[in-house]
BATOR-985106 format. One record per atom (N, C-alpha, C): atom name; x, y, z; residue in three letters. Coordinates in steps of 0.05 Angstrom, whole numbers, plus 32768, in hexadecimal, padded with zeros to 4 digits. Last residue first. Example, Ala and Ser with C-alpha at 12.3 -4.5 7.8 and 13.67 -1.06 7.14 Angstrom:
<pts>
N | 8101 | 7FD3 | 808E | SER $
CA | 8111 | 7FEB | 808F | SER $
C | 8102 | 8001 | 809D | SER $
N | 8108 | 7F8E | 809C | ALA $
CA | 80F6 | 7FA6 | 809C | ALA $
C | 8108 | 7FBE | 809C | ALA $
</pts>
This chain:
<pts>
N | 80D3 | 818C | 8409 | UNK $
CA | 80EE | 8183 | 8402 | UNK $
C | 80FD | 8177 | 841E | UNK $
N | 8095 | 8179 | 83ED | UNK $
CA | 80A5 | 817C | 840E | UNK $
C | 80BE | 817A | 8405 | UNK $
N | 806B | 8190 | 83CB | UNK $
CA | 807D | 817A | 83C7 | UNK $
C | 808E | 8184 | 83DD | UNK $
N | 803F | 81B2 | 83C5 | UNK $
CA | 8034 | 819A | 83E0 | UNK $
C | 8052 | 8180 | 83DA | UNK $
N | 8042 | 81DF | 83B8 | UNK $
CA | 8038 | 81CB | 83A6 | UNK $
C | 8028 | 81B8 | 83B7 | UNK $
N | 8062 | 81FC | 83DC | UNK $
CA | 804B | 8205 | 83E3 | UNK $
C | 8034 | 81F3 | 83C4 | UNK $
N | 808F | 81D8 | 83DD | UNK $
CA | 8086 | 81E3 | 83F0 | UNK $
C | 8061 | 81E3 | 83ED | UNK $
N | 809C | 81EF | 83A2 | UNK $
CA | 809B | 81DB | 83A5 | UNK $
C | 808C | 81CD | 83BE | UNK $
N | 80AD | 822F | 83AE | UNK $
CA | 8097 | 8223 | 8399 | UNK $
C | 8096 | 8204 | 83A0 | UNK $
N | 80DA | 8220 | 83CF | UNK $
CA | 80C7 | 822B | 83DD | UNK $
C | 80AC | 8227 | 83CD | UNK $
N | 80FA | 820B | 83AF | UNK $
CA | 80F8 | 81F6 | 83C6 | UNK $
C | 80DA | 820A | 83CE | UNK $
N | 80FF | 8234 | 838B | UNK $
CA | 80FE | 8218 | 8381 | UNK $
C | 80ED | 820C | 8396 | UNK $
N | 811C | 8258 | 83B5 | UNK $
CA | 8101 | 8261 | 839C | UNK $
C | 80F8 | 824C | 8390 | UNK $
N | 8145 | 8246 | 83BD | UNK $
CA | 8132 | 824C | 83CF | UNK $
C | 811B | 8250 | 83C0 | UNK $
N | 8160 | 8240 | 838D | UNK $
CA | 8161 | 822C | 8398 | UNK $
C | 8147 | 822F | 83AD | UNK $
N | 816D | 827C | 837A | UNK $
CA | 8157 | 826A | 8370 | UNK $
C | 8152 | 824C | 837B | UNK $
N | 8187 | 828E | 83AD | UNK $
CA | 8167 | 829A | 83A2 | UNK $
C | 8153 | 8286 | 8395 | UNK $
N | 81B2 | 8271 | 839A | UNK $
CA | 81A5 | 8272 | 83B4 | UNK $
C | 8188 | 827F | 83BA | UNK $
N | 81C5 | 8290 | 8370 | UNK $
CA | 81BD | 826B | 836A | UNK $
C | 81B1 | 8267 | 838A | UNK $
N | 81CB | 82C0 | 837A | UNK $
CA | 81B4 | 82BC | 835F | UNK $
C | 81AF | 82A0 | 8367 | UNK $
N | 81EF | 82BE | 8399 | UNK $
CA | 81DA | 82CB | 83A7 | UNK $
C | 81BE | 82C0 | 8393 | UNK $
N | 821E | 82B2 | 8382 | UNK $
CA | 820B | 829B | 8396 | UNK $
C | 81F2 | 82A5 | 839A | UNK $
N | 821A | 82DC | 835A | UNK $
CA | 821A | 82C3 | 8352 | UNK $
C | 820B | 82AA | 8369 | UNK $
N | 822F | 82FE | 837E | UNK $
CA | 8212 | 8306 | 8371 | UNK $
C | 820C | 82EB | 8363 | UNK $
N | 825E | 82EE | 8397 | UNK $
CA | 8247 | 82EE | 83A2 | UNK $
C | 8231 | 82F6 | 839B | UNK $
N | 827B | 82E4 | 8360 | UNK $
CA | 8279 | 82C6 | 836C | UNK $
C | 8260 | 82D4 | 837D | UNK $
N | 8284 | 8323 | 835A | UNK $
CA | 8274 | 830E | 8341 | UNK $
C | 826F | 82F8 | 834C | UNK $
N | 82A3 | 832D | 837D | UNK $
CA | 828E | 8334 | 837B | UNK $
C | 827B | 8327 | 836E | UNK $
N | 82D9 | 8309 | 8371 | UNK $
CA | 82C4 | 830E | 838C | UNK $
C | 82A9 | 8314 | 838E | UNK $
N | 82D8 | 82EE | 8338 | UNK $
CA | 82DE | 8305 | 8352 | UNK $
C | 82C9 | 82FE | 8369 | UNK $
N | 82D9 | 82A5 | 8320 | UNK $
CA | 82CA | 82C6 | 8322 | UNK $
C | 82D7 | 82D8 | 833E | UNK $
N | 82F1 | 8280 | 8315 | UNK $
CA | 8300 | 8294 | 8311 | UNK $
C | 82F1 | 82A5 | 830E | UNK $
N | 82D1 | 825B | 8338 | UNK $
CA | 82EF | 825F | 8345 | UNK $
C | 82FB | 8275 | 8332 | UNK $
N | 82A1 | 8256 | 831C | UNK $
CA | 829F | 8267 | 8330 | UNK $
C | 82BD | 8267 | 8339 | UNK $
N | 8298 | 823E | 82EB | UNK $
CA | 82AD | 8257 | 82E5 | UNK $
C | 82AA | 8263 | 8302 | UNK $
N | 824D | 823A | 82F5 | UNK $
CA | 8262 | 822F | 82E5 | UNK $
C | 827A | 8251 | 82E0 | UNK $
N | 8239 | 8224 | 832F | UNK $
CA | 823C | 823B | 8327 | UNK $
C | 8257 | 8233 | 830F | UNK $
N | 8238 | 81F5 | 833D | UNK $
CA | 821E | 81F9 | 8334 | UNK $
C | 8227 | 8215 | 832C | UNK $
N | 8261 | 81EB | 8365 | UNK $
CA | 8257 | 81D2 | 8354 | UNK $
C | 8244 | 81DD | 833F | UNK $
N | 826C | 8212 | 8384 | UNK $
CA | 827C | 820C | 8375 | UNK $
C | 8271 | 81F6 | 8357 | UNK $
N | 8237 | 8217 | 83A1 | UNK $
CA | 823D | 8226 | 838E | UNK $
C | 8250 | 821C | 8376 | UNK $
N | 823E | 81E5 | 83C9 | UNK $
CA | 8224 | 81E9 | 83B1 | UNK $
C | 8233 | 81FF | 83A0 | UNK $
N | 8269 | 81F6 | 83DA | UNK $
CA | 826B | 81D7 | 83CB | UNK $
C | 825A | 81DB | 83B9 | UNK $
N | 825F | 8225 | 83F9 | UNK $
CA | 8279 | 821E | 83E4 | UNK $
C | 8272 | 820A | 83CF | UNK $
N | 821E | 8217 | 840C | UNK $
CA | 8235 | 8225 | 840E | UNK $
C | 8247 | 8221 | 83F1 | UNK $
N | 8212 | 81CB | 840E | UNK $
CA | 8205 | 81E8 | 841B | UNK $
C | 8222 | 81F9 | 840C | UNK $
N | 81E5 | 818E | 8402 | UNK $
CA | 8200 | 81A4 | 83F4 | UNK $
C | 81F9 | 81BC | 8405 | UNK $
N | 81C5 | 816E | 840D | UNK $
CA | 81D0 | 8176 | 8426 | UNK $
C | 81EA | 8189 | 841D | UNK $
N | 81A5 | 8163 | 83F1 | UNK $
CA | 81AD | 8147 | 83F4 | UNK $
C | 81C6 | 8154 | 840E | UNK $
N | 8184 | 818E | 83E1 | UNK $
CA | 8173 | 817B | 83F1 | UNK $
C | 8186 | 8161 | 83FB | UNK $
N | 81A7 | 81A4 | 83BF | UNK $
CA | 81A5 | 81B1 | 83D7 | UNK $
C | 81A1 | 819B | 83EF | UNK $
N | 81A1 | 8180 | 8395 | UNK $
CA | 81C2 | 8183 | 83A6 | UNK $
C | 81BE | 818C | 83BB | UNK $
N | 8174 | 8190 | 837C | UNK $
CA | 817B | 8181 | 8394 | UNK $
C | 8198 | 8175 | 83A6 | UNK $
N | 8183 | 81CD | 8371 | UNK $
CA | 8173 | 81C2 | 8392 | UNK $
C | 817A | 81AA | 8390 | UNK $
N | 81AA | 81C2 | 8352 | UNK $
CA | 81B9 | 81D0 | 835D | UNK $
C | 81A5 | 81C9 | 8375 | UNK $
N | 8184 | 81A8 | 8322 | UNK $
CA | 8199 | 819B | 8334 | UNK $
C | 81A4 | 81AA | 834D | UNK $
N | 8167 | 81D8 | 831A | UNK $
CA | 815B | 81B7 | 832B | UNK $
C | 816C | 81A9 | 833B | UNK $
N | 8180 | 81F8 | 8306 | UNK $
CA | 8179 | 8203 | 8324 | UNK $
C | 8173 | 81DE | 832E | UNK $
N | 818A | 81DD | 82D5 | UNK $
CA | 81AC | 81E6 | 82ED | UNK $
C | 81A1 | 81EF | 8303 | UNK $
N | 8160 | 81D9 | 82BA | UNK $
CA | 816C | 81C1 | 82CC | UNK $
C | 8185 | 81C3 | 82E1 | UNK $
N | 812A | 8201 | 82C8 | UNK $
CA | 813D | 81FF | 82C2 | UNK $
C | 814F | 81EB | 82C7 | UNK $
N | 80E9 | 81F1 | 82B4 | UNK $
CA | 80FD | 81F8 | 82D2 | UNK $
C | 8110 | 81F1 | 82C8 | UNK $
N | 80C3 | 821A | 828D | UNK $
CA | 80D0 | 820A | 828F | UNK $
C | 80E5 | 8206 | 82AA | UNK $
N | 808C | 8240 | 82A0 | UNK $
CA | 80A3 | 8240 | 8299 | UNK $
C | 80AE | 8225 | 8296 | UNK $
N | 8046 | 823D | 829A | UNK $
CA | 805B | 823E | 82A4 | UNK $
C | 8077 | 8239 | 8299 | UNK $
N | 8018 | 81F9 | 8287 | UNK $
CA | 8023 | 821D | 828C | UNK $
C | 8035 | 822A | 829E | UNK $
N | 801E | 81D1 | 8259 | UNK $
CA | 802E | 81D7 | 826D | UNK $
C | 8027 | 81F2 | 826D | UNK $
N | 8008 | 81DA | 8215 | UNK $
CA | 801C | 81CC | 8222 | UNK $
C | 800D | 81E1 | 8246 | UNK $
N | 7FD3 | 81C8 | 81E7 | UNK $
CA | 7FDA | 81DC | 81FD | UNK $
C | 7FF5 | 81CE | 8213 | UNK $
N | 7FD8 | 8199 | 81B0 | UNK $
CA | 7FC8 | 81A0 | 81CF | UNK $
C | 7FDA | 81B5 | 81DC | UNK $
N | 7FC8 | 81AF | 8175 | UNK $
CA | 7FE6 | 81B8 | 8185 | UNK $
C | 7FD2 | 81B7 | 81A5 | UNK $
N | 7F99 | 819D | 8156 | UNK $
CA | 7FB8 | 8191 | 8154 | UNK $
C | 7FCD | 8195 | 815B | UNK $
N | 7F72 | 81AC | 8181 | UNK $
CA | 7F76 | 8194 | 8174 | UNK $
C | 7F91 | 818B | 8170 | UNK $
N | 7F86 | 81E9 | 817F | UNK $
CA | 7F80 | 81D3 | 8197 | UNK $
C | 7F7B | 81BE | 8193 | UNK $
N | 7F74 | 81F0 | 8140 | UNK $
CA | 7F96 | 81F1 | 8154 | UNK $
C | 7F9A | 81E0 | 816B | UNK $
N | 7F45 | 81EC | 8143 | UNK $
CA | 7F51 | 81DB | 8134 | UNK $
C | 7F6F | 81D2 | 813E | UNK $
N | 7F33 | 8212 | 815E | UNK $
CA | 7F2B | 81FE | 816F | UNK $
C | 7F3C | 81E6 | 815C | UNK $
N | 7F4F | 8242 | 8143 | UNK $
CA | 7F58 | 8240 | 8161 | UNK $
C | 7F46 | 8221 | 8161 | UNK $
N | 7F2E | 823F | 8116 | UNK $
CA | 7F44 | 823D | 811A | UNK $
C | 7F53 | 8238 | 8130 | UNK $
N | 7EFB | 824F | 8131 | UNK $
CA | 7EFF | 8237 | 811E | UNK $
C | 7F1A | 822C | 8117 | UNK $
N | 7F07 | 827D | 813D | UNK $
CA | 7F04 | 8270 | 8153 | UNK $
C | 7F07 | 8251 | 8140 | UNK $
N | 7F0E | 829B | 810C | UNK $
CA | 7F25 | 829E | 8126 | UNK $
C | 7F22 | 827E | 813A | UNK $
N | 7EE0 | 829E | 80F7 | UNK $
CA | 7EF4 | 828E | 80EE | UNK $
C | 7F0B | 8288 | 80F5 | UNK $
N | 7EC8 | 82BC | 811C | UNK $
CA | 7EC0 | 82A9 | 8119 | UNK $
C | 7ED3 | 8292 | 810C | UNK $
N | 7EE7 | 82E8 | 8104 | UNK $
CA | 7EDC | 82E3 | 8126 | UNK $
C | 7EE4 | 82CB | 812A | UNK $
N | 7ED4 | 82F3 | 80D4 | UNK $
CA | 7EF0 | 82F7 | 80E1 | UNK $
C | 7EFC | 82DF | 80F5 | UNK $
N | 7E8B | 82D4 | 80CE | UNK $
CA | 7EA2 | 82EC | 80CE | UNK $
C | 7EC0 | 82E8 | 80D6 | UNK $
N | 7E6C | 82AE | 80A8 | UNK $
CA | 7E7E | 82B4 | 80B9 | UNK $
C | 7E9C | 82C3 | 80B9 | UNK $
N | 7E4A | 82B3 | 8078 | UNK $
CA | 7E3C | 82B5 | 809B | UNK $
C | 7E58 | 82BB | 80AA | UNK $
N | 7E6E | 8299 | 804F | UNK $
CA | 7E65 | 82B5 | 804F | UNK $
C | 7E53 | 82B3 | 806D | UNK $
N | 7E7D | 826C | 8057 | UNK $
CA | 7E8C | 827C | 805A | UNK $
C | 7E89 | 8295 | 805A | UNK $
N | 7E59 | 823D | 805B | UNK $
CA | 7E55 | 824E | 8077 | UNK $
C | 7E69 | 826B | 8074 | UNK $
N | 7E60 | 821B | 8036 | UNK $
CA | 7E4B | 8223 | 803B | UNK $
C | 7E43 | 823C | 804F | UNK $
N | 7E93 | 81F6 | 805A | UNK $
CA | 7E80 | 81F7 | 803D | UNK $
C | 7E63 | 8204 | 8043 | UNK $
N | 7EB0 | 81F3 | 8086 | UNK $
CA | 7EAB | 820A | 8079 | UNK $
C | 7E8F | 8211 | 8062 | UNK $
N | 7EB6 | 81B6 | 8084 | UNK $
CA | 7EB1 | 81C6 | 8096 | UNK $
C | 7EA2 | 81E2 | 8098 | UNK $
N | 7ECB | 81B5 | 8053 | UNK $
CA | 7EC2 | 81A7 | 8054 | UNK $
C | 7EAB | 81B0 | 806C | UNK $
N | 7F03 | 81D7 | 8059 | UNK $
CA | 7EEB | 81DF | 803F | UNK $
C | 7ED7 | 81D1 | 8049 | UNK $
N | 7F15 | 81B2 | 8082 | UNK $
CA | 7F0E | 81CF | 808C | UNK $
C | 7F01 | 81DC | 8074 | UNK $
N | 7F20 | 8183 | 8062 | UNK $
CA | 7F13 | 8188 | 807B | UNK $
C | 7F0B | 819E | 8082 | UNK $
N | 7F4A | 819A | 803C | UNK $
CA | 7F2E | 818E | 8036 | UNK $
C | 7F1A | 8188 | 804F | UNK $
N | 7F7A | 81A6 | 805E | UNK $
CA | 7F67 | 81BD | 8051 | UNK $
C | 7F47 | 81BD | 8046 | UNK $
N | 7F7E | 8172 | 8072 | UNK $
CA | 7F74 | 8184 | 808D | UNK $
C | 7F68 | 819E | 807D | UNK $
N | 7F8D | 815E | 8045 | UNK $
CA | 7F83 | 814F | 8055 | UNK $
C | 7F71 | 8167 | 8069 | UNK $
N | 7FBE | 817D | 803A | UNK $
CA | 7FA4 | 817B | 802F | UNK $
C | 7F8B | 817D | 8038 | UNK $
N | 7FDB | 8171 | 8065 | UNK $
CA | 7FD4 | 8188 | 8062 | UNK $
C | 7FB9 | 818D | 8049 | UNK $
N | 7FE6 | 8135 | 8057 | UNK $
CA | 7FD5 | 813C | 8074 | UNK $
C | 7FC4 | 815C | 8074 | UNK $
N | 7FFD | 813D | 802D | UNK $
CA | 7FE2 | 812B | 8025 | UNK $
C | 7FDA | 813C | 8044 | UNK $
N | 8031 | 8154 | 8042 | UNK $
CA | 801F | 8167 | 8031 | UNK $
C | 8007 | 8156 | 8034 | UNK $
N | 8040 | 8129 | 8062 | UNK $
CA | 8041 | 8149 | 8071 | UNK $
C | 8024 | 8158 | 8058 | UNK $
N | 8051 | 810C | 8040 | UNK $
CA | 8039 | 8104 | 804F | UNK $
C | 802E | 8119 | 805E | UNK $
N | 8074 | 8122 | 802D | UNK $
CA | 806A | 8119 | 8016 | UNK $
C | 804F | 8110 | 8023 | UNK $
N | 809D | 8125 | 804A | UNK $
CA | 808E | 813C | 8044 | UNK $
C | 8079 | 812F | 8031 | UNK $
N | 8096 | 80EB | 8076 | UNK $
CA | 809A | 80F8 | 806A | UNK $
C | 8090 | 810A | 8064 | UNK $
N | 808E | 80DD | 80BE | UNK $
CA | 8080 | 80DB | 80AB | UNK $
C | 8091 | 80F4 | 8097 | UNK $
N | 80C0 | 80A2 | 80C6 | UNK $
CA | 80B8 | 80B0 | 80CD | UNK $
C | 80A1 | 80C3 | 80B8 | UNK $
N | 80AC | 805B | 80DB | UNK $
CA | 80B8 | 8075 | 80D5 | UNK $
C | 80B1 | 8092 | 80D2 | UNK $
N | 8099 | 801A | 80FF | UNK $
CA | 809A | 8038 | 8102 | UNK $
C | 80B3 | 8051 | 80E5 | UNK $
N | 80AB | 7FEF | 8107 | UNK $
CA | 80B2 | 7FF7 | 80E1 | UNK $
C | 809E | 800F | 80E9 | UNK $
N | 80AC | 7FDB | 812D | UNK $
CA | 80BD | 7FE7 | 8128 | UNK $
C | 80BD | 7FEE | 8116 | UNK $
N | 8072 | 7FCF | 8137 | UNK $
CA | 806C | 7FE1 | 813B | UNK $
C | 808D | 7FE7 | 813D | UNK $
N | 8058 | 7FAD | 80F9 | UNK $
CA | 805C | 7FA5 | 810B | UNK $
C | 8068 | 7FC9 | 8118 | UNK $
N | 8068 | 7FA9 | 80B3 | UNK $
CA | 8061 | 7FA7 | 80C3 | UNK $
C | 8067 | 7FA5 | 80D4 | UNK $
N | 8081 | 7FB4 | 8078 | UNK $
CA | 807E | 7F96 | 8090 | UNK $
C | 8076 | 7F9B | 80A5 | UNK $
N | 8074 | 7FD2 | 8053 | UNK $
CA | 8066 | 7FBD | 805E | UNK $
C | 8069 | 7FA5 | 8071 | UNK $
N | 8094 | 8007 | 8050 | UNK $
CA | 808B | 7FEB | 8041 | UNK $
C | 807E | 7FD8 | 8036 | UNK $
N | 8086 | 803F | 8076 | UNK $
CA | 8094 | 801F | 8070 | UNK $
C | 8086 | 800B | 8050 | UNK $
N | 8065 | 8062 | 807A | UNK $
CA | 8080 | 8072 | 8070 | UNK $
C | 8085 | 8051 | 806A | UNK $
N | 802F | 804B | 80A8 | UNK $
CA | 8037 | 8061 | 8097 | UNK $
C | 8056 | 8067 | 808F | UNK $
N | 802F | 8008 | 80A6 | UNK $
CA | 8033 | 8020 | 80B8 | UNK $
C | 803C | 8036 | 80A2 | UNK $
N | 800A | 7FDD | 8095 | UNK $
CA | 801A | 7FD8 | 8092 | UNK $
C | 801B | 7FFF | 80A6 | UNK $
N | 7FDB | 7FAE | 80A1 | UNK $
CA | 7FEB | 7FAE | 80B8 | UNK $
C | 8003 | 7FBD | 80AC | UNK $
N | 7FBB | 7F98 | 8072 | UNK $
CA | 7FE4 | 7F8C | 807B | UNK $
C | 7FE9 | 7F96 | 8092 | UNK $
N | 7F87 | 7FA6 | 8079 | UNK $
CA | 7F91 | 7F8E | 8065 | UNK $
C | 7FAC | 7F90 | 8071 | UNK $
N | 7F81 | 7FD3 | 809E | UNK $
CA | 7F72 | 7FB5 | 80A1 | UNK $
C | 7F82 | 7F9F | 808B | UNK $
N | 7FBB | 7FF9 | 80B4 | UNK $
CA | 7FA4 | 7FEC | 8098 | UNK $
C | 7F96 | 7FD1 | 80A0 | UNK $
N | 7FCE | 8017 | 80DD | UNK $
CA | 7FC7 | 7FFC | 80D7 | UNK $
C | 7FB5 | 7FFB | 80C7 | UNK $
N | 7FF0 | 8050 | 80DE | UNK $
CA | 7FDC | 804A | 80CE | UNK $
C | 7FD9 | 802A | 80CE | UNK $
N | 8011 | 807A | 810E | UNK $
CA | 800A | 8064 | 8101 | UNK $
C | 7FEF | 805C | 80F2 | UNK $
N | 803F | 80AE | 8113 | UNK $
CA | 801B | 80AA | 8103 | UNK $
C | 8012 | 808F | 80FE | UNK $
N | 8064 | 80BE | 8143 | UNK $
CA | 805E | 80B0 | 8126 | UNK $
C | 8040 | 80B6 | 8120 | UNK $
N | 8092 | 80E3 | 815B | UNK $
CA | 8073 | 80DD | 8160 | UNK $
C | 8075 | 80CE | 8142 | UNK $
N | 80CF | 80C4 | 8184 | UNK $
CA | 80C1 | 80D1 | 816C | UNK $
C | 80A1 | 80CD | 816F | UNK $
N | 80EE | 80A7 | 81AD | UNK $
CA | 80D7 | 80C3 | 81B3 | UNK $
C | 80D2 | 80D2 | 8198 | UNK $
N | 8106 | 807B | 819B | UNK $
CA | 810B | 8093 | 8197 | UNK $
C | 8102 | 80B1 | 81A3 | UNK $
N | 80E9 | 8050 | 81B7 | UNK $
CA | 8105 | 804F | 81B2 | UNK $
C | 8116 | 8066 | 81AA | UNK $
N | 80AE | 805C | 81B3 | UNK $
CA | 80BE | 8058 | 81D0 | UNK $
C | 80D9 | 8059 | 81C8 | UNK $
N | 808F | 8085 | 818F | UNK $
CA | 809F | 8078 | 818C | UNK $
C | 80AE | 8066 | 81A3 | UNK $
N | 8053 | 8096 | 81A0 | UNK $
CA | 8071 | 809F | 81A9 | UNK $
C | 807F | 8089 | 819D | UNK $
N | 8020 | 80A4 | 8168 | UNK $
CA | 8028 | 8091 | 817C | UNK $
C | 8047 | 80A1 | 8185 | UNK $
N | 7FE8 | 80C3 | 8151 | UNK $
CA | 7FFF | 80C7 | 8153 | UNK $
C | 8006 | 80B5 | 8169 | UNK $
N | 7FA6 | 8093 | 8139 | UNK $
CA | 7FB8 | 80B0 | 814D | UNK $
C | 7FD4 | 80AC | 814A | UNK $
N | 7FA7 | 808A | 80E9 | UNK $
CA | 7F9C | 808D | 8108 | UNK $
C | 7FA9 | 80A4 | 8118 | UNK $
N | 7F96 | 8094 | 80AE | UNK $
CA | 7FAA | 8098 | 80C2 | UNK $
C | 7F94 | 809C | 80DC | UNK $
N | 7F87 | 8088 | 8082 | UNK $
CA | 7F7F | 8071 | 8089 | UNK $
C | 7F86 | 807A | 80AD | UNK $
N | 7F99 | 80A6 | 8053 | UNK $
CA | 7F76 | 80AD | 805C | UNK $
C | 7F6F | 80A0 | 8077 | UNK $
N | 7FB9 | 8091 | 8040 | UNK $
CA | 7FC4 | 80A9 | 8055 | UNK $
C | 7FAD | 80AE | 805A | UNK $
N | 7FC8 | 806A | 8019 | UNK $
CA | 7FC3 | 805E | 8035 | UNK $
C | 7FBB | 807A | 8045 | UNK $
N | 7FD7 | 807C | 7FE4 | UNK $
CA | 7FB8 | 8068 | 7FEA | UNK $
C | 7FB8 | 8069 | 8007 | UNK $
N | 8003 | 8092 | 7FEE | UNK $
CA | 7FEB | 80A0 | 7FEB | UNK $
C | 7FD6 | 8096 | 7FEA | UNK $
N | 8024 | 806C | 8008 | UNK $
CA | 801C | 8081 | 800D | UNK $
C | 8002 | 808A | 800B | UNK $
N | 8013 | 802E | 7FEE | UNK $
CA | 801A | 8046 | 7FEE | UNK $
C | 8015 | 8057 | 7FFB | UNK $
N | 8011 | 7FE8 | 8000 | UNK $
CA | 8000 | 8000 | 8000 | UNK $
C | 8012 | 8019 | 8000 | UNK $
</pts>
């Protein structure tokens, strides 16, 4: 089965486990065979999806939204076509995480804290280039990685995660 005979056929997006790639698998009732392969089947002949499948999809989703549309394009204003858009988006981009990302040099640096690092040791370890900073520069430096260590533990605290 080809590409382009098969791409009507596509199911949900899978994780790869071996890679953390997203795939598209397609089990065809007749072979079992997976989108981009062959045909042999089975869930290592995972690959990945080509441009060639990129565009059929984009089609795919333009004939859907005419499809959708048919009929209605004159009733609906700006607005309206805003929101039709936005609910499509939320479909194919779910909403991540709100909030920042936590940085991994503060993570590590608490739990070094939590394992009993204090002072010199923590800094030295976590402050990169701290033996050839000045004086002054090493104590705006601890002061920054001691802020954020407390600021970690204290958000965390009031989560309900006990350090």
């Amino acid at each position: 089965m080809s590409n382009e005979q098969g791409i009507h056929n596509l199911g949900q997006p899978e994780r790869v486990p071996e890679t953390g790639v997203l795939m598209w698998s397609r089990e065809s009732a007749s072979n079992g065979t997976f989108l981009g392969d062959s045909g042999s089947g089975g869930p290592e002949s995972h690959a990945e999806v080509t441009s060639v499948d990129l565009l059929h999809l984009r089609r795919r989703a333009a004939d859907a939204v005419r499809t959708i549309l048919a009929g209605h394009e004159q009733d609906l204003d700006r607005k309206a076509k805003l929101g039709i858009v936005a609910a499509i988006r939320r479909v194919v981009l779910p909403p991540e995480r709100p909030g920042r990302r936590p940085r991994a040099s503060i993570t590590a640096a608490c739990e070094d804290f939590k394992a009993g690092f204090r002072g010199t040791a923590l800094y030295q370890k976590h402050i990169p280039g701290f033996g050839r900073m000045s004086r002054w520069r090493r104590c705006v430096e601890c002061r920054k990685l001691g802020e954020a260590v407390r600021s970690r533990l204290r958000r965390e605290r009031k989560r309900g995660n006990p350090a």
